[in-house]
Structures are given as structure tokens and as C-alpha cells.
C-alpha positions as CSV (number, residue, x, y, z in Angstrom):
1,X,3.7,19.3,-11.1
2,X,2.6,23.2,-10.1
3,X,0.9,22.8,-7.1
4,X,-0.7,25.3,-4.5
5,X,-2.9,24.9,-1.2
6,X,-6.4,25.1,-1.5
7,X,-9.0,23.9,1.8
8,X,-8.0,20.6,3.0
9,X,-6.5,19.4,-0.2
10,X,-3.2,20.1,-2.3
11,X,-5.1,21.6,-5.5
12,X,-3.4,20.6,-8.4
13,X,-3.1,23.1,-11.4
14,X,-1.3,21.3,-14.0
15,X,-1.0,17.6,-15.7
16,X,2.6,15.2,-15.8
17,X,4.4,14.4,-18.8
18,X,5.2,10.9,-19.6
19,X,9.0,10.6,-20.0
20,X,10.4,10.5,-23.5
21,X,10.7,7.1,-24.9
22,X,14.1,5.3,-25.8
23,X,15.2,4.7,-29.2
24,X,15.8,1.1,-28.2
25,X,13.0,0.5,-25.9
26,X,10.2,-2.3,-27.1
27,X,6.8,-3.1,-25.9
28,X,7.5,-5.1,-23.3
29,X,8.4,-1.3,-21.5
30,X,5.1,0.3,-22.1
31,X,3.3,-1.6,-19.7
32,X,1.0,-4.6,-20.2
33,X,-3.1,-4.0,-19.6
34,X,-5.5,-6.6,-19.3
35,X,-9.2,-5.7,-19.7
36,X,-12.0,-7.4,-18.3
37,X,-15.1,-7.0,-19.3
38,X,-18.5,-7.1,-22.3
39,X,-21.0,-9.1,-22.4
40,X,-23.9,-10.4,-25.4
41,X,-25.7,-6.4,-25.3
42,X,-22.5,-4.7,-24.4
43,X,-19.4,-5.9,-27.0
44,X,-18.3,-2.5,-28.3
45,X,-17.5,-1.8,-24.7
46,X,-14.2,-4.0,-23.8
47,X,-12.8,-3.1,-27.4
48,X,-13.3,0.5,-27.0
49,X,-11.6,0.9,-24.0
50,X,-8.8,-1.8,-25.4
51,X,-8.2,0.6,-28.5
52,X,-7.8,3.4,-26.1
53,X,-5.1,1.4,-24.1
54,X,-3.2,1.1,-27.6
55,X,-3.5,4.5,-28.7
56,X,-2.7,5.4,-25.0
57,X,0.7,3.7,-25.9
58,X,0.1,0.4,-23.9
59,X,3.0,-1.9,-25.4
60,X,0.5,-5.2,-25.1
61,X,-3.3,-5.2,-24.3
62,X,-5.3,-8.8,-23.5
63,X,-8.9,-8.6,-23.8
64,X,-10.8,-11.0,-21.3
65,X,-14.1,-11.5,-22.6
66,X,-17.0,-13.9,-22.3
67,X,-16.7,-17.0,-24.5
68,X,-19.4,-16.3,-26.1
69,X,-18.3,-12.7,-27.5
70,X,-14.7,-13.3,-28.1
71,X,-14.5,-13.5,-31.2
72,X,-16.8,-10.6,-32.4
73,X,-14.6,-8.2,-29.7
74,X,-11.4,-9.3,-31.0
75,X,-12.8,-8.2,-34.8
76,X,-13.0,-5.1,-33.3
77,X,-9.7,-4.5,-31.5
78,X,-7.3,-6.2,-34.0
79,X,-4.5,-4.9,-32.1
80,X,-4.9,-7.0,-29.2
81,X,-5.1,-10.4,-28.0
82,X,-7.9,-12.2,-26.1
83,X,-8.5,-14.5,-24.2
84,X,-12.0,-16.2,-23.4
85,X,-14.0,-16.2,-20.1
86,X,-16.0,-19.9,-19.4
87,X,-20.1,-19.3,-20.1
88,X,-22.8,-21.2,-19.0
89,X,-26.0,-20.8,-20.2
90,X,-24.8,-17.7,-21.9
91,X,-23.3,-16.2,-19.1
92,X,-20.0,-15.6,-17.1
93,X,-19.4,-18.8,-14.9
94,X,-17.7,-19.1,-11.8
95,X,-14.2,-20.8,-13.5
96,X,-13.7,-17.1,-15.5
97,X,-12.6,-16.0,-12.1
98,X,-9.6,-17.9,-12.0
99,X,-9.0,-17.6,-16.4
100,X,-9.1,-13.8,-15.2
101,X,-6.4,-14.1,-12.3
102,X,-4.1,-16.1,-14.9
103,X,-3.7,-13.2,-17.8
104,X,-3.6,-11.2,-15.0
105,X,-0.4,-12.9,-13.2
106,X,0.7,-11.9,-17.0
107,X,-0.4,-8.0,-17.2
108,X,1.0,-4.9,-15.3
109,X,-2.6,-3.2,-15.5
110,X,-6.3,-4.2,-15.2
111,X,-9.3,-2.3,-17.0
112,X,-12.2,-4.4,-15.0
113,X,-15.9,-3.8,-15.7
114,X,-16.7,-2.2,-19.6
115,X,-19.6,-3.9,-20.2
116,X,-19.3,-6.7,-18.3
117,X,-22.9,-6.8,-16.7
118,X,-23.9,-7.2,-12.7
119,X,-24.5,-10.5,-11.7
120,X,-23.1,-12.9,-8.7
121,X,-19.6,-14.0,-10.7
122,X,-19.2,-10.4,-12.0
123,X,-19.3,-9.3,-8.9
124,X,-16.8,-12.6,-7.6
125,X,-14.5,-11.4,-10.9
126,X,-14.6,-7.5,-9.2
127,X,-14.2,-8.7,-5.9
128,X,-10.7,-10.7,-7.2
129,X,-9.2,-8.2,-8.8
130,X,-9.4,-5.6,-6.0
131,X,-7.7,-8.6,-3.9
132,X,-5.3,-9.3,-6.4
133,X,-1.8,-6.3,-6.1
134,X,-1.3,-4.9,-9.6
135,X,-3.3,-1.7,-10.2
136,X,-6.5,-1.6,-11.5
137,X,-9.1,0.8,-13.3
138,X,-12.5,0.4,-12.3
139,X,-15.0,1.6,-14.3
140,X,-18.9,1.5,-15.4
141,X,-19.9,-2.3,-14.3
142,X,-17.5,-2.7,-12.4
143,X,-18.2,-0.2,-9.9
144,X,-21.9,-1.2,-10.1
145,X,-20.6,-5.1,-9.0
146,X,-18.5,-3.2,-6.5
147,X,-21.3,-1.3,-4.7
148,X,-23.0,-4.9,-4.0
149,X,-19.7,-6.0,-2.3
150,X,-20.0,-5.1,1.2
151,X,-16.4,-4.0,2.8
152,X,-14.7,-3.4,-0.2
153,X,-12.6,-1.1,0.9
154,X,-11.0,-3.5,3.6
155,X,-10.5,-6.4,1.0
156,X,-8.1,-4.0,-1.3
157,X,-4.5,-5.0,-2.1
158,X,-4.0,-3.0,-5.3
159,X,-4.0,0.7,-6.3
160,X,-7.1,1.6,-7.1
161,X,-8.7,4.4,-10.0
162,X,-12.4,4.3,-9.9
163,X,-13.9,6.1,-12.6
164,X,-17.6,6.7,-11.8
165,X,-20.0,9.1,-13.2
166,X,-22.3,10.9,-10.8
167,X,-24.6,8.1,-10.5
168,X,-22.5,5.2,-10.0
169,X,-20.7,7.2,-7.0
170,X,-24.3,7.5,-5.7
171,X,-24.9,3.9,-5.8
172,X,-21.2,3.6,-4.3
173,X,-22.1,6.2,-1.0
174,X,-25.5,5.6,-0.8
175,X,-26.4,8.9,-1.7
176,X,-28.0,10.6,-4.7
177,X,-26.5,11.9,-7.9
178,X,-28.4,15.3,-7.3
179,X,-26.6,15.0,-3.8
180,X,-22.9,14.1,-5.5
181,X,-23.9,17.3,-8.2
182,X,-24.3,19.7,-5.2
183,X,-20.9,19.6,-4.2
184,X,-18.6,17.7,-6.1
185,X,-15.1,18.1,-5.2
186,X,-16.0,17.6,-1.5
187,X,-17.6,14.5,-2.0
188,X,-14.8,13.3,-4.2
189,X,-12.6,14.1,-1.6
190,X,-14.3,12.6,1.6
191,X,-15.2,9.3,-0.6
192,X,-11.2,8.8,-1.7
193,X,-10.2,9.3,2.6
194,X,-12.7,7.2,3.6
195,X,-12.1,4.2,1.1
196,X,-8.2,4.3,1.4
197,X,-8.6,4.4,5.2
198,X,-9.7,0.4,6.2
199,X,-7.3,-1.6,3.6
200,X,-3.8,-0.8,5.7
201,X,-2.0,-1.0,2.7
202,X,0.5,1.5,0.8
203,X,-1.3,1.4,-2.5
204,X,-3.3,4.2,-3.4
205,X,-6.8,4.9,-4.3
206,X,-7.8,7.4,-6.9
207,X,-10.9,9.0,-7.2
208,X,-12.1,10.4,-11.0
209,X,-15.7,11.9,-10.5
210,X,-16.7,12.3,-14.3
211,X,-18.5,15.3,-15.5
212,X,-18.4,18.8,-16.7
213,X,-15.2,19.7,-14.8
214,X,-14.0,16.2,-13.7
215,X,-12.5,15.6,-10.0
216,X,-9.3,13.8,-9.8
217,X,-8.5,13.1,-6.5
218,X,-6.9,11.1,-3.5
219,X,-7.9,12.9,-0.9
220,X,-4.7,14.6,-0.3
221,X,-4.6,16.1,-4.1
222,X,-7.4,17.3,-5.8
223,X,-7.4,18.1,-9.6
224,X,-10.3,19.8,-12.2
225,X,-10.1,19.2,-15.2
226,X,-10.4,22.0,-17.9
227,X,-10.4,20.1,-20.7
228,X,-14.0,18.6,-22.9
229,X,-17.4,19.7,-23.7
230,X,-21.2,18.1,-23.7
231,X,-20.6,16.4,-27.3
232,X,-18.4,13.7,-25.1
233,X,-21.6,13.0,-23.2
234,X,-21.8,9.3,-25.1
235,X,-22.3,6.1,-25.4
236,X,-18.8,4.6,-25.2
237,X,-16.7,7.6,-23.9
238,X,-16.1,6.6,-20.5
239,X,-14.9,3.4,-21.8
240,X,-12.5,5.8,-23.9
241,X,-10.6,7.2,-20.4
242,X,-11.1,3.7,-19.0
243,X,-8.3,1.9,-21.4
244,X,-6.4,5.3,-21.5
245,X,-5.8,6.1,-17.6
246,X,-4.7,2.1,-18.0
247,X,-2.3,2.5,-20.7
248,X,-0.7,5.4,-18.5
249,X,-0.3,3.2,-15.6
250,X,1.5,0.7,-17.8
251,X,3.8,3.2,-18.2
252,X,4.9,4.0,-14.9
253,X,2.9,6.8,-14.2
254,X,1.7,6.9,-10.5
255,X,-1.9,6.5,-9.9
256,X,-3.4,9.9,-9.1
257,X,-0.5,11.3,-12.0
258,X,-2.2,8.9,-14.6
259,X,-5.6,9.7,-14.1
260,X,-4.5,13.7,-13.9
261,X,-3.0,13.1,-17.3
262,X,-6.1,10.9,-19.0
263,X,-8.8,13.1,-17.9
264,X,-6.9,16.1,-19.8
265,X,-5.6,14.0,-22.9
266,X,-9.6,12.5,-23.1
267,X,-10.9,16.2,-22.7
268,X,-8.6,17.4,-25.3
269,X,-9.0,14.9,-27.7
270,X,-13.0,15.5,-27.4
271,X,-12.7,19.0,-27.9
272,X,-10.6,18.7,-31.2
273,X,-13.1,16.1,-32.2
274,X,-16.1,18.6,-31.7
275,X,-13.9,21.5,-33.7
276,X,-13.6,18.7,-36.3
277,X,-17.2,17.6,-36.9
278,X,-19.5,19.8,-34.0
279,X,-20.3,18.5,-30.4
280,X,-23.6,16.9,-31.8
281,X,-22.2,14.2,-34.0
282,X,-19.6,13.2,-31.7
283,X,-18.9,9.6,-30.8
284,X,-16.5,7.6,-28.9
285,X,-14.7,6.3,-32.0
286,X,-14.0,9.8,-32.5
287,X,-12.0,10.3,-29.5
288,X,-9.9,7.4,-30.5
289,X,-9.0,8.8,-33.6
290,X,-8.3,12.4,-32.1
291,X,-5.9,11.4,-29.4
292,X,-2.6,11.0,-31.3
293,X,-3.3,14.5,-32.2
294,X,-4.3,15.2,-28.3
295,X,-1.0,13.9,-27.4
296,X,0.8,16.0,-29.8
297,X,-1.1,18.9,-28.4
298,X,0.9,18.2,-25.2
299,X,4.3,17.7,-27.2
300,X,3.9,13.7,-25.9
């Protein structure tokens, strides 16, 4: 990657190639993703991001959803398999946390928190899988459960991506999104130093501040994206890059490298979806179907 100096951060000017696959290689070598998450308002979530993970060329991807939605989320992601979360009373209860920990002993990658809701046992399933050492993409409710954990950061044993948009970092620093707006790359920066600093571990944390020009960064390495336009503000997008930066993991690309190359690939394949059919009809479905030709974009 082309790098040059910029402040007190490598700035990072272009996105990493995944390697060329084998013509012997099966899906056991692209990387296995698990993704945790939905709940009864928020279904389309988990298999959106789980599509992603399979068009982001994720050999295998388990969906773990609540009981009581497995079956209408697996309809939707035929691709994968599932597996289902104990309910009670309609909601997560406290024996999903260890269901989630088993299909995770069997996954290289997690995608935690796409619709998965904030309550105590989300927050108990969050709090596990940062514990837990395989890396993990943290997105939407799952940052939300992670702003109610206090000393997060100290509890981490995996490699960490969180993807938040400007208002769930706010809720993460305590700030306001107007405040994260005003100077984005900085506070991207200063959050990714100070949340890798207290877990005394060698596994890194990434940092993807979503937006118009989104911040990739771990504190050492900063990269803005150049890719994507307003049509991608949607329902469901962010779910998009959620299974995609996972499926890039699962294939062996380092954590700041995969979320360098997901924000692009998402961007791109938003922008041919909004020469396709206009920014104001976009949806998230759209970007599923655009990034096969996104990856060919980037000869991948």
C-alpha cells in the first residue's frame, strides 16, 4: 500500500488487493463469518449483512438469530446457515450467550450487533464476544450495547472493527455528533489510541467513522475514503459494509487492510448503483447486487 506522512498519522492513499484465488482452493479457505444479530422489528438486518459476507466471498456464513426470527431470516439469506438464539418472552435470554460462543468456537469472523436490539443479554452477548480472540465487526447495536459496558476497552481479547456512524461514536465518547462532525479524522484518531491503549494485547482495533468521506483508522494509519454518494444514506447500508469488512477478514486480510478495502468496494458499488437507477431510489439490496461488479472495478 502507497503510503505518505501526514500530522501524527501514516495517511494512507490507496486500498490492498486480496490475493488471487487458487484453482484448487474450497470454501473452507475463504474464511468462515458468524453473524449475530436481528430481532422481531429488525429481521432484514442480520440477512443483509450475511448476503454481503457471501458476495464479499466469505466461503461459509452462520447466521445467529433469535429463535423466534430464524426462520423468516434464513428465507432471506438462502445461502447461509443458522442457527437459533434461546427467547423468553420474545426476547434474547441469557443461555444465547453461550449458543453464540459455540458457532463461534466454529467461525474465523464475527459480525455482532445488525439489528440485534439493546437490552441486558445483548449487551452480555457484546460483552462475550469482545472477550472471546477471533476478530470481530462491530456494528449498529452492537456498539450501542457496547457504550453501556463500562471498560470495554480493558476486557478486549480480539481485533476489533467498529463501524459507527457519527452518532453511535457520540454515544461511544460521550460527546456529540455535531462535535464528532467538526473534526472527524482527529477524533477518529484519538478514539482508536485511546481504546487500543488499556487491553495489553497484540490485536488491533480499527476505527471506520461512516460518512461522507469515511475514516479508516488505527491510530497509527489513517485512510478517507473517496468512494460513495448521499443515495447510500439508507436503511440497511451499513449492514451492507458490516458482512463485507467481515468476509475480508475471513480471508486473511489484516484488520485496518480489510476495512481500507470494504469502505472503497461499499462506496464503489453505491456509486454504480446510483449511475444505474439515480441516488434517490437507492437501497441496500442494491449494493448487494452491484458489488460483483465493484470487485471487478478493482480487477478482484
Amino acid at each position: 500500500m502507497k503510503r505518505r506522512h501526514d500530522r501524527q498519522t501514516e495517511r494512507i492513499d490507496s486500498t490492498p488487493h486480496l490475493p488471487r484465488r487458487r484453482p484448487d482452493a474450497h470454501k473452507g479457505d475463504f474464511g468462515r463469518v458468524l453473524v449475530v444479530g436481528g430481532s422481531r422489528g429488525m429481521i432484514g438486518a442480520p440477512a443483509l449483512a450475511a448476503n454481503a459476507a457471501l458476495r464479499g466471498g466469505a466461503g461459509l456464513v452462520t447466521q445467529a438469530v433469535p429463535e423466534t426470527i430464524q426462520l423468516a431470516v434464513a428465507s432471506l439469506c438462502p445461502c447461509a446457515t443458522s442457527v437459533p438464539l434461546a427467547c423468553a418472552a420474545g426476547e434474547l435470554a441469557g443461555e444465547s450467550v453461550r449458543q453464540m460462543l459455540a458457532a463461534a468456537a466454529r467461525a474465523d469472523v464475527l459480525a455482532v450487533g445488525c439489528g440485534m436490539g439493546v437490552s441486558p443479554v445483548a449487551r452480555d452477548l457484546v460483552r462475550a464476544a469482545i472477550e472471546q480472540t477471533r476478530p470481530v465487526v462491530l456494528d449498529a447495536d452492537g456498539l450501542n450495547n457496547l457504550a453501556r459496558i463500562e471498560g470495554w476497552p480493558a476486557m478486549r481479547r480480539c481485533g476489533l472493527v467498529l463501524t459507527p456512524h457519527p452518532g453511535e461514536f457520540a454515544r461511544l465518547t460521550g460527546s456529540s455528533a455535531g462535535d464528532v462532525q467538526s473534526d472527524r479524522a482527529s477524533r477518529a484518531e484519538a478514539a482508536a489510541g485511546e481504546w487500543s491503549a488499556p487491553a495489553g494485547i497484540d490485536q488491533p482495533l480499527v476505527v471506520v467513522l461512516k460518512g461522507a468521506g469515511t475514516i479508516v483508522t488505527d491510530a497509527s494509519r489513517t485512510f478517507v475514503n473517496d468512494t460513495g454518494n448521499p443515495g447510500m444514506a439508507t436503511g440497511g447500508s451499513g449492514d451492507v459494509l458490516t458482512g463485507l469488512i467481515a468476509a475480508l477478514l475471513g480471508q486473511r486480510l489484516a484488520p485496518f487492510d480489510a476495512a481500507c478495502l470494504g469502505v472503497h468496494l461499499h462506496g464503489l458499488a453505491g456509486d454504480l448503483a446510483a449511475a444505474e437507477s439515480g441516488q434517490v431510489s437507492l437501497i441496500a439490496t442494491d449494493l448487494l447486487d452491484l458489488l460483483p461488479d465493484a470487485f471487478g472495478d478493482m480487477g478482484l
